[in-house]
C-alpha positions as CSV (number, residue, x, y, z in Angstrom):
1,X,11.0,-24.5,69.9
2,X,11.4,-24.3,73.7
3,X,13.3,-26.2,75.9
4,X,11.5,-29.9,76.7
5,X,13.6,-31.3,79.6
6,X,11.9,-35.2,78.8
7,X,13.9,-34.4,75.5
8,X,17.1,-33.9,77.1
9,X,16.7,-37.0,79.5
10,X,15.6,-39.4,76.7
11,X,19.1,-37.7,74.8
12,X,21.3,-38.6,77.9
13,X,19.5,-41.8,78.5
14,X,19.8,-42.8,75.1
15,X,24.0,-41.7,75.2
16,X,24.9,-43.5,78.4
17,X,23.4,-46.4,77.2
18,X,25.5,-46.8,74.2
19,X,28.4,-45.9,76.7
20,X,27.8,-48.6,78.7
21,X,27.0,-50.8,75.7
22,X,30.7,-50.4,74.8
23,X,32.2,-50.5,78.2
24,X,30.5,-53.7,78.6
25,X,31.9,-55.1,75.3
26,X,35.3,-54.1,76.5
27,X,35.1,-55.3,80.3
28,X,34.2,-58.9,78.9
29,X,30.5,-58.4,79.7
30,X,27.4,-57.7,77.8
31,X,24.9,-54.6,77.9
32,X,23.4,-55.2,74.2
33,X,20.0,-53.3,74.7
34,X,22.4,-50.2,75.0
35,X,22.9,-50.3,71.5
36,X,19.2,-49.5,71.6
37,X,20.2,-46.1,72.4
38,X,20.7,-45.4,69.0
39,X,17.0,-46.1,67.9
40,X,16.1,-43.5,70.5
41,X,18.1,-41.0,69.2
42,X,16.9,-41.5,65.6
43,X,13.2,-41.3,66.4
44,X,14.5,-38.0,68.6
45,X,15.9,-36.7,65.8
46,X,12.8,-37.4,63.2
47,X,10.8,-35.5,66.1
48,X,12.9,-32.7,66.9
49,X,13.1,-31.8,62.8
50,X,9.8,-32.1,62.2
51,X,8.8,-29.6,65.1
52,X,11.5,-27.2,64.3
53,X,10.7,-27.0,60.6
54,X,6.9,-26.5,61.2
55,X,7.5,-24.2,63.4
56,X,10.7,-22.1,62.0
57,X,9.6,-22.7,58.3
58,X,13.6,-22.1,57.5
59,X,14.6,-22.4,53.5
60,X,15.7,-26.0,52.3
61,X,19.3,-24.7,52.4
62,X,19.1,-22.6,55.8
63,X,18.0,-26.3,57.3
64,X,20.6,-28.7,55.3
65,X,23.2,-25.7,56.7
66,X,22.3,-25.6,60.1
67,X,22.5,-29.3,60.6
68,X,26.0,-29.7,58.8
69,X,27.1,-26.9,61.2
70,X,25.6,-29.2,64.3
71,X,27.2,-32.3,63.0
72,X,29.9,-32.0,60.8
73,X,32.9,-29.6,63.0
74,X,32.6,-32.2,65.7
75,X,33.1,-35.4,64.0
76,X,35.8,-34.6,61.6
77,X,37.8,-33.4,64.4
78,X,37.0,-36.7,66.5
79,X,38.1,-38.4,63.4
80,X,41.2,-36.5,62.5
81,X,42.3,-38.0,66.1
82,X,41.3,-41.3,64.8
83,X,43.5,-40.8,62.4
84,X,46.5,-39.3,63.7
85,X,46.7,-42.2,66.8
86,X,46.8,-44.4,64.2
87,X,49.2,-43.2,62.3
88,X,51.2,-42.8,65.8
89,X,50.3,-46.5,66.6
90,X,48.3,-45.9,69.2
91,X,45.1,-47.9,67.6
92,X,47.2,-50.8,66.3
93,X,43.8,-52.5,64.9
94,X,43.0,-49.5,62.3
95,X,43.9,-50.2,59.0
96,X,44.0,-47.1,56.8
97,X,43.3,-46.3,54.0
98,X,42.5,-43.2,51.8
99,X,39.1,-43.9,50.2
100,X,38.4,-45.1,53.5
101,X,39.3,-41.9,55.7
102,X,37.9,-39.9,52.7
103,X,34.2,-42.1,52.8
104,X,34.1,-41.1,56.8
105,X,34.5,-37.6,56.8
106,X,32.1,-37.2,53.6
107,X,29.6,-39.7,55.2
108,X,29.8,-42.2,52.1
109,X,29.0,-45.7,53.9
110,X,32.4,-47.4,53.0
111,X,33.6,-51.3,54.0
112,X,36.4,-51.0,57.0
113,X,39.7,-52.5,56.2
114,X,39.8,-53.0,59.6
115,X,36.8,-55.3,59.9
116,X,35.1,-56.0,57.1
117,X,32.2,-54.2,58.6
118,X,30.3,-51.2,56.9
119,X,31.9,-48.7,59.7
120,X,33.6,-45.3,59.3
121,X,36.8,-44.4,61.0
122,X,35.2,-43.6,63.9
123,X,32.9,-46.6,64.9
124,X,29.8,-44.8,66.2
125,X,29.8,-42.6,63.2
126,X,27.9,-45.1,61.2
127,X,24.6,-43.5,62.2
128,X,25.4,-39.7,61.3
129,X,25.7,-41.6,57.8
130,X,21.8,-42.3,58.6
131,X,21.1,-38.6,60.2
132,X,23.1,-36.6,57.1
133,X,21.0,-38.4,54.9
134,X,17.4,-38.0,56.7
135,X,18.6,-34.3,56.6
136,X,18.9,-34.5,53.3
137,X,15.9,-36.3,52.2
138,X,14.1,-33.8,55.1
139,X,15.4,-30.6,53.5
140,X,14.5,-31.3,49.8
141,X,11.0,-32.6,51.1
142,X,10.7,-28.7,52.8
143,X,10.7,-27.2,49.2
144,X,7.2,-28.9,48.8
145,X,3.6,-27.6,50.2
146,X,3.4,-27.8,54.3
147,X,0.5,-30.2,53.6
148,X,2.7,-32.8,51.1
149,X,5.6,-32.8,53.4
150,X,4.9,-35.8,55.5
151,X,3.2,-37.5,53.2
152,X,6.3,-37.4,50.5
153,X,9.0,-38.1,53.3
154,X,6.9,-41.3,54.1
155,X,6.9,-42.4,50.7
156,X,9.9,-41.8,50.2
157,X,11.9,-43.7,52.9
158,X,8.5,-46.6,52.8
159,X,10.0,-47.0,49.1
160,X,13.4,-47.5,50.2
161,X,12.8,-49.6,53.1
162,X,10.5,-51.5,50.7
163,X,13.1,-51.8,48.0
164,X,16.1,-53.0,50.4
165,X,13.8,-56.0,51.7
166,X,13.3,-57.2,48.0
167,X,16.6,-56.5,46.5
168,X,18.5,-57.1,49.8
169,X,21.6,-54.9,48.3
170,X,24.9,-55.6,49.1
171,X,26.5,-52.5,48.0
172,X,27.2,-50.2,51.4
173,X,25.5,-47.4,49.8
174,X,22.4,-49.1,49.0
175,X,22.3,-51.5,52.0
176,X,22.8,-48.4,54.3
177,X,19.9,-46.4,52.9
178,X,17.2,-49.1,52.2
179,X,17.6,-49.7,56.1
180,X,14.4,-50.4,58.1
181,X,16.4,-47.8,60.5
182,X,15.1,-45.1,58.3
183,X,11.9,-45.3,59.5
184,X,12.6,-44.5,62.8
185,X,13.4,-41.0,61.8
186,X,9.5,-41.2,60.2
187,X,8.0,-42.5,63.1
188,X,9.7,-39.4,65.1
189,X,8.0,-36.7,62.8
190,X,4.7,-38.5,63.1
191,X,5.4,-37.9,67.0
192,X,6.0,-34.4,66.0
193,X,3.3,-34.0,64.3
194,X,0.8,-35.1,67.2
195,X,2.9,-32.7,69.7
196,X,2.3,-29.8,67.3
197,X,-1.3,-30.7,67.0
198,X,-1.7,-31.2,71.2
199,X,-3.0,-34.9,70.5
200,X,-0.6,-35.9,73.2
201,X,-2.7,-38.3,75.5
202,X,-2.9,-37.4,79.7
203,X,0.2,-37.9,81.9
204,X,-1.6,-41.2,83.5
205,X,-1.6,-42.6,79.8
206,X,2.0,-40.8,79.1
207,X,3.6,-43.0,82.5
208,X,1.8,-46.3,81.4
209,X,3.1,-46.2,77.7
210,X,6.7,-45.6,79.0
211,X,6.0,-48.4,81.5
212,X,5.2,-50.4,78.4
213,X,8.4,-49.7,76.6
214,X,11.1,-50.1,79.2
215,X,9.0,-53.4,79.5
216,X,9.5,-53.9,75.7
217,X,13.3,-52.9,75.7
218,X,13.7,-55.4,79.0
219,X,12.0,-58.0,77.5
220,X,14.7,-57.9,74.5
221,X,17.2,-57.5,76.3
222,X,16.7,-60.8,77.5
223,X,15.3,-62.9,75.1
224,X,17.2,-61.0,72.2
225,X,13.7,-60.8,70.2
226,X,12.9,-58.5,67.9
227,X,16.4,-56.7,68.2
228,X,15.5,-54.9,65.0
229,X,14.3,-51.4,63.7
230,X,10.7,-52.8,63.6
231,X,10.3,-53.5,67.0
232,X,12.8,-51.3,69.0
233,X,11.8,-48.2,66.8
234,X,7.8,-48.2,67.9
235,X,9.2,-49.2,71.5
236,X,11.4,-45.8,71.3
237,X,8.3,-43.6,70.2
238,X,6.2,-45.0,72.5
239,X,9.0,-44.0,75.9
240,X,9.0,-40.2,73.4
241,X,5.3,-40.3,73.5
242,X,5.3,-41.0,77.2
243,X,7.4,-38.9,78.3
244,X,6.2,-36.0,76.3
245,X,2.6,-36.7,77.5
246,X,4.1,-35.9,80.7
247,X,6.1,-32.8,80.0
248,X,3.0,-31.7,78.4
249,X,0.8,-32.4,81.7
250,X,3.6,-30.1,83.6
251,X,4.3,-32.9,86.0
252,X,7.8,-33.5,84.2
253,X,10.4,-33.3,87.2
254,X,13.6,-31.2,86.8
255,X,17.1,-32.7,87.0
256,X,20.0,-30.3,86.1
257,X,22.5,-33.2,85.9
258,X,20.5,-35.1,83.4
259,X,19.5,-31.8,81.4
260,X,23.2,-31.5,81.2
261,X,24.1,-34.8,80.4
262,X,21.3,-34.4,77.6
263,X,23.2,-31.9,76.4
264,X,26.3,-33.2,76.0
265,X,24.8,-36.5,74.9
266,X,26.6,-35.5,71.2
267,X,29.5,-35.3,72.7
268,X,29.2,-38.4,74.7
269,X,28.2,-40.2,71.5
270,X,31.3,-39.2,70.0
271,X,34.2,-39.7,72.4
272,X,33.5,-41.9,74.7
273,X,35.0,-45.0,73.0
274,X,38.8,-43.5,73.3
275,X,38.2,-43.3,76.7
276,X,37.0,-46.7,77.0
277,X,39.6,-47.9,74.8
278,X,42.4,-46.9,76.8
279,X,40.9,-48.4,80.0
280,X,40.2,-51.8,78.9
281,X,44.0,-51.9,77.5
282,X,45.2,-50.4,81.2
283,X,43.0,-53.3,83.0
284,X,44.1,-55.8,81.1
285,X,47.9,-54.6,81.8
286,X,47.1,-54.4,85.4
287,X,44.9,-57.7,85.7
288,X,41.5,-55.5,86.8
289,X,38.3,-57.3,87.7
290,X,36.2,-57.1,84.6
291,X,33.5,-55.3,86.4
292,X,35.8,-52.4,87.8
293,X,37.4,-52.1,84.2
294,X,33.7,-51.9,83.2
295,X,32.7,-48.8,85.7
296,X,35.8,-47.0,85.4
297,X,35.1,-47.3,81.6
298,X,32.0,-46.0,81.9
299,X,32.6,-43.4,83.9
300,X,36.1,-42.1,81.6
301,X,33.7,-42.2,78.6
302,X,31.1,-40.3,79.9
303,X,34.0,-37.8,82.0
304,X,35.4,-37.2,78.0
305,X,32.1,-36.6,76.6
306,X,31.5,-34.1,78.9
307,X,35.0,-32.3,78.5
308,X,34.7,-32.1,74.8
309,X,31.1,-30.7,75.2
310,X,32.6,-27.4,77.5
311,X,36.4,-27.3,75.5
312,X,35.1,-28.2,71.5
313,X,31.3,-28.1,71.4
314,X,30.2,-25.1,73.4
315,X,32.5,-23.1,71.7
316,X,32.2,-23.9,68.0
317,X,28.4,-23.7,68.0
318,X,28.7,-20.6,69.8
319,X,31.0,-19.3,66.9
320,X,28.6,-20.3,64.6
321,X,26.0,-18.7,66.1
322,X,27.9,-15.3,66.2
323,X,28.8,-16.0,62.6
324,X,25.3,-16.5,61.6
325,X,23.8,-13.1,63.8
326,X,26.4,-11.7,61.8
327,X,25.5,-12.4,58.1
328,X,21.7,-11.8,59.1
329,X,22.7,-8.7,59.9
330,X,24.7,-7.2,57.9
331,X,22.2,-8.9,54.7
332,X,18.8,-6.3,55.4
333,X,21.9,-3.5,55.4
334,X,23.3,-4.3,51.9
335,X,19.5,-4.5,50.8
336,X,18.1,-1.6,52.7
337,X,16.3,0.4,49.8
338,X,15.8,3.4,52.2
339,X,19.4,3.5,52.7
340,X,20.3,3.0,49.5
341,X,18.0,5.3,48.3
342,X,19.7,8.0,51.1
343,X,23.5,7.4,49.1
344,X,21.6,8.3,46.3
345,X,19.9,11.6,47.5
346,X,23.3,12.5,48.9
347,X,25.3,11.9,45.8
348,X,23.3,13.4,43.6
349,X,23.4,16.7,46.2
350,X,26.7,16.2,46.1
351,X,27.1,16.4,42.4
């Protein structure tokens, strides 16, 4: 899959405005439709999986693999700080406890001690509970037929969606995964799907729709209306759509900074609410005005973001892409029935 820059700038969109969602929070003020960032990020991610399996056809395992290698190093290092500041007292509102530090770094949706909310350790982490489990849903659906794929994925999550609005389950397993959210991963592959199949509409069409969805996010924002996965999800694939139609059209301009910040968005996601943390406690010490606390917040939990993307993230998925060259190529060796064949000739001379 090549590069798509609109990608990238949806990703760093999508980060700083959970960044700023949170900085608000802390500064006093409010930025909810941030918190919107996430339902851009899951329809992303429904879109980016889709195109990458069509067009990589990797084995169920190779794909559940990959991803755990993308997600996993990263967050159970964020939350092992988590964990040791609180046991330092540094986050004096963390309460742990073991099944609940044990449910966050296995991605079991567990009930806080610290709130009563169904949050891991670390906060934001609630929705890799959501992307672990689309990637596991996705890679048991890639053992079917290319042709059932979408169809089975669909009914899988439309049955569970389904289900959690009859039952309404309290249970944080079941509430978590008979979400409406999960559909926002389904609506991203059906974007896929028309991106694969160049039914993306012209670039005049492409600015209108995302013109219609910054509308639709605006208009929530400040009425608080339909603040749910069944509006803000089509809102975010219509701005994918858009902006796709565009990169597709060629007329998509370039923006190093926001390619970067795309990708470090992960990294972003992750961090920036220690950063944020420690500022609001410092302006509340020194009596700041909420709305310098608020853009010194936002720019410390961006700044982190973007120093554990170059010292943590960089380098890990670069070792894991040295490890995996590695095993590919030392596998065809082991198996080479020329060369084994050769040992044998040469033995047998031998002998």
């Amino acid at each position: 899959m090549s590069r798509l820059l609109g990608i990238q700038y949806l990703r760093a969109a999508a980060a700083l405005g959970v960044v700023i969602f949170h900085a608000a929070e802390r500064a006093g003020g409010h930025f909810v439709i941030g918190a919107a960032g996430v339902d851009v990020f899951f329809v992303i991610s429904g879109f980016i999986m889709w195109v990458l399996a069509e067009m990589r056809q990797p084995a169920p395992a190779t794909f559940l693999r990959d991803r755990i290698e993308r997600i996993v190093p990263l967050y159970w290092i964020v939350t092992a700080v988590m964990v040791a500041g609180a046991l330092a007292g540094l986050f004096p509102s963390i309460r742990l406890t073991v099944g609940h530090i044990i449910g966050s770094l296995m991605f079991v949706p567990h009930i806080s001690p610290s709130n009563g909310q169904i949050w891991p350790l670390l906060v934001q982490g609630w929705t890799l509970n959501y992307e672990l489990f689309f990637y596991a849903v996705f890679s048991a659906v890639l053992m079917l037929a290319a042709s059932k794929r979408l169809p089975a994925i669909a009914a899988i999550f439309a049955a569970l969606v389904i289900a959690g609005l009859l039952l309404q389950p309290q249970a944080p397993v079941f509430k978590t995964y008979t979400s409406p959210l999960l559909l926002e991963f389904l609506m991203g592959i059906c974007v896929g799907k028309l991106w694969l199949e160049r039914r993306m509409p012209s670039a005049r069409t492409g600015l209108a729709l995302m013109i219609v969805a910054l509308a639709g996010f605006a208009f929530v924002a400040i009425t608080y209306i339909g603040f749910n996965a069944f509006i803000l999800g089509p809102l975010a694939s219509l701005l994918l759509i858009g902006v796709l139609a565009v990169e597709a059209s060629g007329h998509m301009p370039r923006s190093n900074t926001a390619a970067y910040l795309g990708d470090a968005s992960y990294s972003i996601y992750l961090w920036h609410t220690m950063a944020i943390s420690v500022v609001a406690k410092f302006g509340m010490l020194l009596s700041l005005p909420p709305l310098t606390v608020f853009a010194i917040a936002t720019l410390s939990g961006t700044a982190i973001g973007m120093v554990a993307y170059e010292v943590l993230e960089k380098p890990i998925t670069a070792f894991l892409k040295k490890r995996r060259r590695r095993q590919r190529q030392t596998i065809p060796v082991l198996a080479d029935p020329d060369r084994s064949r050769m040992h044998t000739n040469k033995a047998a001379k031998t002998s």
